[in-house]
N, C-alpha and C positions, 0 to 999 in steps of 0.2 A: 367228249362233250364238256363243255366249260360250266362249271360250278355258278351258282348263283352268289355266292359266297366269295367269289373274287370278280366282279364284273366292277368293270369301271363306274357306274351307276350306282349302285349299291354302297360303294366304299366312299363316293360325296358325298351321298345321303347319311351316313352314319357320321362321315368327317362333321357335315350340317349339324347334325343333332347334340355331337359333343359340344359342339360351339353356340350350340342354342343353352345346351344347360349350364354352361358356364357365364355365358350371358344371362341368363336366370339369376342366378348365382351373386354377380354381380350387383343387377337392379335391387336384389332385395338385400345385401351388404354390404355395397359400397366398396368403393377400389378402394378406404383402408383399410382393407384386411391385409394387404401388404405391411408387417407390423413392422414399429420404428423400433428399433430395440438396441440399447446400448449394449453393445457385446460386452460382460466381463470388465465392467468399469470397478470394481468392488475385488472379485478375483486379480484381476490385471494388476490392479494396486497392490495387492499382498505377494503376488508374483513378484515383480518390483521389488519391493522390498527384501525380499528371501534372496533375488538374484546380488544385492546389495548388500546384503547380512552375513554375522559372520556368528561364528558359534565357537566357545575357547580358543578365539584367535584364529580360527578353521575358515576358509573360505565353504560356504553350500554349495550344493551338487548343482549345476550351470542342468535349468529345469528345461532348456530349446534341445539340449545333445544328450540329456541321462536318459537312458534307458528305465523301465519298469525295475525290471531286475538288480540293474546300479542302483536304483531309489531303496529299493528292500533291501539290498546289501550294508547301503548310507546307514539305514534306517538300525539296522539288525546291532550295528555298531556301537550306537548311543544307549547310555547308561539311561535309567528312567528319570533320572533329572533333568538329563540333557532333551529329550524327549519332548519332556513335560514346558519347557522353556520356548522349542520350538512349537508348540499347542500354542501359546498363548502371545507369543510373537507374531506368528505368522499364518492364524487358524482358518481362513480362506483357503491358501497357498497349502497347506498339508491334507485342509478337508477336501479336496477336489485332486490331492496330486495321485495318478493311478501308480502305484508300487508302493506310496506308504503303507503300515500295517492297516488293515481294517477297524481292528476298535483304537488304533491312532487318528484316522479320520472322525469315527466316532464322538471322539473327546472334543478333537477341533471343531468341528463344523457346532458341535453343544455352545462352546464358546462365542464363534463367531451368531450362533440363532441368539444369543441372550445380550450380547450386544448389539445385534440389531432391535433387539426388542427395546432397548432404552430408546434406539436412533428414533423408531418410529412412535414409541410413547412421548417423544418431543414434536413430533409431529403432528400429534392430534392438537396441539394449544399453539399450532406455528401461523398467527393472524395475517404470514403472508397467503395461508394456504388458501385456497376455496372449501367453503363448508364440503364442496364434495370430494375432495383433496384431504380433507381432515379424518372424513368420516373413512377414507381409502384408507389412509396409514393404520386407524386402529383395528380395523382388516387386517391388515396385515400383520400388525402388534399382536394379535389373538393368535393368529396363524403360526409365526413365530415361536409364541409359548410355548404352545400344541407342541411343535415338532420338537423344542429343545427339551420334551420330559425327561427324565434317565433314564426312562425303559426304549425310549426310540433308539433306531440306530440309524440316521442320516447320512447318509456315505457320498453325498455332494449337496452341494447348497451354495447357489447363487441366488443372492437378494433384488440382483441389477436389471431395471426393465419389468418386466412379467414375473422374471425368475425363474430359477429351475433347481430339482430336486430330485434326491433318488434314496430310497432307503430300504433295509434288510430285514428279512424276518426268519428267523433262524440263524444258526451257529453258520455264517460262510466261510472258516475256516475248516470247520471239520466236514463240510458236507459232503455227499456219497453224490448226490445233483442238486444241479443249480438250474435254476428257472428264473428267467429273468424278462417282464411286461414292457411292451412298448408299448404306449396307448397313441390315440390319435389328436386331433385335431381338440382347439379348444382347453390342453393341458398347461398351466401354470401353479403355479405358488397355491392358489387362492383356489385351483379346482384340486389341487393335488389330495385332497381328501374330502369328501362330503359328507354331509348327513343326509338327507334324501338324496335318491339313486346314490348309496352307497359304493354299491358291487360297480357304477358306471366309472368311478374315478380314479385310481393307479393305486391306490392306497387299499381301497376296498377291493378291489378287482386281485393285489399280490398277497390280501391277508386272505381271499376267498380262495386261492388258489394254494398257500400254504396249507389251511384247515384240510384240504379238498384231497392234498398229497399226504399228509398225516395221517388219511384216513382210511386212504385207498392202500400206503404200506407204511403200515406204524416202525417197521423194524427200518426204514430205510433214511438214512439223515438227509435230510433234504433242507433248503435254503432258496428263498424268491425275493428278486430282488424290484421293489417298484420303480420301476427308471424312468423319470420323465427330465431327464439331462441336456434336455436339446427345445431349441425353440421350437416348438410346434405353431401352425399355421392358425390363423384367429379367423375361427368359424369359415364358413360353406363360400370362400369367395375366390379370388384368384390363385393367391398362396396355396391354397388346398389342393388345384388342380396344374399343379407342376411338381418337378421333383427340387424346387430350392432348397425347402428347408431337410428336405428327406436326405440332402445331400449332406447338407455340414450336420447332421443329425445323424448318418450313417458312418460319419469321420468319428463319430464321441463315442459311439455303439460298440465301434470295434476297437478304442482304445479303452474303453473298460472291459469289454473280454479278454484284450490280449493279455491285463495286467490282473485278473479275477484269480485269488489264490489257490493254491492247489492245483491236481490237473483233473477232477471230478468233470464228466460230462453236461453239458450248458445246453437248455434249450431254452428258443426263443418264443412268444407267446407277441403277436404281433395284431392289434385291433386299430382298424381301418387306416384313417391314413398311418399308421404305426406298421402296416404292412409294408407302406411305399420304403418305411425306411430301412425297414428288414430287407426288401428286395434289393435296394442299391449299395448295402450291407454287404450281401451275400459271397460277393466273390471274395472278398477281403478278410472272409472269419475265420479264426482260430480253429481248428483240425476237431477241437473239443468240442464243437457245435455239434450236437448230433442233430437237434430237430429246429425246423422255422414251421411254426402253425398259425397261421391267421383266420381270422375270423373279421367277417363284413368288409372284407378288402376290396378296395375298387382297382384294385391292379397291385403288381409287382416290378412295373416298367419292362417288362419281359412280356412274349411271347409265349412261350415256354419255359417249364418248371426247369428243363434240362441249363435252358442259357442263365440262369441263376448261378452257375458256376461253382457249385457245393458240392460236396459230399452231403450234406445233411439230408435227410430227411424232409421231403415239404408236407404239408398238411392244410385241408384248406374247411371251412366249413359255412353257413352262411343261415341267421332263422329266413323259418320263410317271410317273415314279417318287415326282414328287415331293406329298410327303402335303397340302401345303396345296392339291389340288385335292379334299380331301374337309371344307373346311371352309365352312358356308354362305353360298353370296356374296348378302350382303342388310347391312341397316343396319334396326337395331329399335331403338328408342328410347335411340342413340348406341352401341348395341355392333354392330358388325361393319363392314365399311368398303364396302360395296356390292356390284354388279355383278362376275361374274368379267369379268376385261379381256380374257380368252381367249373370250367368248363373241360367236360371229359380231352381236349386237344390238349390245355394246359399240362396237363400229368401230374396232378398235385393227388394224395390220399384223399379222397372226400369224405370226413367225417357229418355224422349228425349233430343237428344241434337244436335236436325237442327240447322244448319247452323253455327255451332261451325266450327273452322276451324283448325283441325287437332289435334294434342297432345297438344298443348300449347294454342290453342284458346278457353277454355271454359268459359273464362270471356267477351270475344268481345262482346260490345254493340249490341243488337240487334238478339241475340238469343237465342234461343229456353233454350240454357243449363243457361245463367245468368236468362232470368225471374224466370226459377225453384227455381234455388238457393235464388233468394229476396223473394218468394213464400215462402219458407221453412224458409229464414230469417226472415220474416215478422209474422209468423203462419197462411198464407192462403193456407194451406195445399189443398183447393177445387180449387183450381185455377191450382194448377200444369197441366203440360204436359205428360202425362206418353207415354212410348216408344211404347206401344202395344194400339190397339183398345177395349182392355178388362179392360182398365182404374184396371188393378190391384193395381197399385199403389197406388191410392186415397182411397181404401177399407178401409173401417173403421176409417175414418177419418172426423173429420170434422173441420174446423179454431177456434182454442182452441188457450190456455193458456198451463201452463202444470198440471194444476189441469185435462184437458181434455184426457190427452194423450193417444193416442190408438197404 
């Protein structure tokens, strides 16, 4: 007997409705959310220059053909002077290169955040600007400061465009796990840390998830990294509901894992469209991945958990409050991102996530979705919460390493 679930009737009507809410979508944001965004105009230049520079007569590592590991080697070479020279020559080009040292990037991107801080304190008195143009830059000025304190560790920073940024909390070289946030849609410079809805923004969300694995296992070193390094899609319009940016966004995802020091186990912590780029991620990750867990994901561009093409662990969770479970989970010719990951076919862990508070709350202290996630940060896999009474989630699992991984 034929499924109602595959009738030809049935699968227009849903193709219908996905292209209703993207026309939705539309009408109430405007085709440009297709953002204009100068790639790398600021990076690109310091690129440039490093591929043109020389160092005690030395020609630099050629940044299109070195590898991660050439770069550390490069790197391991140079005296702290020499080091110190390259910080301040080329603090773009080192804060964004994946294989220099960690608190090398560190120091540069401190550098290049305090000289952008002058660029754009000129810019608040630059009478070509528009007063709304003026009052942008010192936006950003502030923003800036913030991030270049000495207790940050900003481990990329692009100024160019919207911008983009990533930064650490905890020791990433010593660490035992690494946990590292992709957030969705609406991420730049300017939302990369908030004051109200804190726990919604990449910053609040990787310090609530630190606190949350320090607490859950004090003896365990753990390290979360806030990654918003990729252009993410500007608000609820076309951008959102394809895989463009999810794509040159899954190219940046997996050249910082593949170059992340150590070889400590990595999971990934993926919110909403932060899922899409996890999922087109997926085939291309480091062996070190053990876990992908998303949370309000409107798909993974998959069907199925299995065509994700991981070893890792998937995990999926979703409050009840939150609205992207009323959005079509299918894929019509490149708009919507597939399968809900919360549907028992998908094959994802379905964890809980009481008392999360709506789309943007799955990091708020004190529920059910953050202990899961330091659970899974931590590797107390037996600890988790699963959504169902039939504890499917925890099956075949026990609090391993990734020698253990099931």
């Amino acid at each position: 007997m034929t499924s109602f679930d595959t009738s030809p009737q049935l699968n227009v009507w849903r193709a219908l409705a996905a292209l209703a809410v993207v026309f939705v979508m539309l009408a109430t944001t405007g085709w440009t959310a297709v953002r204009h965004h100068r790639e790398g105009t600021a990076v690109e230049a310091s690129r440039t220059a490093w591929e043109h520079g020389r160092l005690d007569g030395h020609a630099l590592p050629d940044l299109d053909t070195a590898t991660p590991d050439r770069l550390t080697r490069f790197f391991d070479r140079l005296n702290a002077a020499q080091r110190t020279t390259l910080v301040h020559d080329y603090p773009l080009a080192v804060g964004n290169m994946n294989g220099a040292p960690v608190e090398l990037r560190y120091r540069a991107n401190r550098v290049a955040l305090l000289r952008q801080v002058r660029i754009e304190r000129t810019r608040t008195h630059d009478d070509r600007l528009t007063p709304s143009g003026q009052q942008l830059a010192g936006r950003r000025m502030q923003r800036f400061e913030t991030l270049s304190d000495a207790d940050r560790q900003i481990l990329a920073f692009d100024p160019d465009g919207s911008g983009r940024a990533a930064e650490v909390f905890g020791d990433l070289d010593s660490a035992e796990r690494i946990s590292v946030v992709v957030p969705g849609v609406d991420t730049d410079l300017l939302t990369f840390q908030r004051t109200n809805r804190r726990y919604s923004a990449p910053v609040g969300m990787a310090q609530a998830l630190y606190s949350a694995e320090r607490k859950a296992s004090p003896a365990t070193r753990t390290a979360v990294i806030a990654w918003a390094d990729y252009t993410s899609p500007d608000g609820l319009g076309i951008d959102s509901a394809t895989a463009m940016r999810a794509e040159s966004g899954a190219v940046r995802l997996n050249a910082l894992l593949h170059a992340l020091p150590g070889g400590a186990p990595v999971s990934l912590f993926c919110h909403s469209y932060g899922s899409v780029v996890c999922g087109v991620a997926a085939h291309a990750l480091p062996a070190r991945v053990a876990d992908i867990a998303v949370a309000g994901s409107p798909g993974m561009r998959v069907e199925k958990a299995a065509q994700l093409d991981t070893d890792a662990r998937v995990w999926a969770m979703r409050d009840a409050d939150d609205w992207v479970q009323d959005v079509p989970h299918l894929e019509v010719g490149g708009l919507g991102h597939g399968e809900d990951p919360m549907a028992r076919s998908f094959g994802a862990r379905v964890l809980s996530a009481r008392d999360a508070q709506g789309h943007g709350g799955y990091f708020e202290p004190g529920t059910d979705s953050l202990r899961n996630f330091a659970d899974i940060g931590t590797g107390a896999y037996r600890s988790v919460e699963c959504a169902h009474d039939d504890d499917a989630c925890r099956a075949g699992l026990s609090d391993t390493t990734m020698a253990g991984r099931a």
